[in-house]
N, C-alpha and C positions, 0 to 999 in steps of 0.2 A: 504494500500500500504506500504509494508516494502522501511525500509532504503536502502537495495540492490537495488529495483526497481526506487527507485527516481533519487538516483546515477545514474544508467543505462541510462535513459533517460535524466537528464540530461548533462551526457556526450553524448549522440548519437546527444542533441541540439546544444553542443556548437562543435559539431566537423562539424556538417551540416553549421551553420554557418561562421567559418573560414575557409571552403571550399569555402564557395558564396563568402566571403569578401576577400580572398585570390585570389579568380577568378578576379577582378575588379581591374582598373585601377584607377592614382586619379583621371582622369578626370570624369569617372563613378562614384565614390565616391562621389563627388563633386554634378554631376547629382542627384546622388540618398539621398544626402542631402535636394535639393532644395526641391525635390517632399515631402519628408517626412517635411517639414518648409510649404509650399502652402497647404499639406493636413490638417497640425494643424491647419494652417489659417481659413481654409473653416470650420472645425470643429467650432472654436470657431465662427466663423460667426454665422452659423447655431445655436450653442447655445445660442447665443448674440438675434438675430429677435426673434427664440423661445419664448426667455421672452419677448422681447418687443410685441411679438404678445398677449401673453397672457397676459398682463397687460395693453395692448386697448382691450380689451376683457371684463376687466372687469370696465375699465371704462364706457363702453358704454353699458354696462347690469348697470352700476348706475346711467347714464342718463334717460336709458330709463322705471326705476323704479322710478325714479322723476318724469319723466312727465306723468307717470301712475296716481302718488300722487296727480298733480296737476289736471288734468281731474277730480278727483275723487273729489278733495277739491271744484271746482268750481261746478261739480254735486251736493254737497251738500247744497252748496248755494241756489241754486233756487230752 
C-alpha cells in the first residue's frame, strides 16, 4: 500500500468521522460516552472471570490429581 493510498483513506476516516461527531449534540456526546465507559466495563469484567475461571480450573484439576495420588498410595498399602 503506497503513501498516497494511506493518506487517502485516512482522510476519507477522519472526514466520516467529524461528520458523525459534528452531527451530535453534547447531550449525545455525553450519551455516547457512557456507552463506550459501560462497554470497557463489561470488557474488562469478562477479562477479569476469564482468569479467575481459569485459575479454579486449575486448581481443581490439582485437587483432583491429589486425590488420584492418595487412592493410589492407600492401594499400595494393602
Amino acid at each position: 500500500m503506497s503513501a498516497q493510498e494511506i493518506a487517502t483513506k485516512t482522510t476519507y476516516a477522519a472526514s466520516a468521522a467529524t461528520t458523525i461527531v459534528a452531527g451530535l449534540d453534547f447531550n449525545e456526546l455525553i450519551m455516547l460516552l457512557g456507552m463506550l465507559i459501560a462497554l470497557a466495563g463489561y470488557l474488562t469484567n469478562l477479562f477479569f472471570q476469564w482468569r479467575k475461571d481459569k485459575r479454579e480450573s486449575r486448581v481443581a484439576e490439582f485437587s483432583i490429581a491429589q486425590a488420584k495420588a492418595r487412592i493410589q498410595d492407600q492401594k499400595n498399602e494393602y
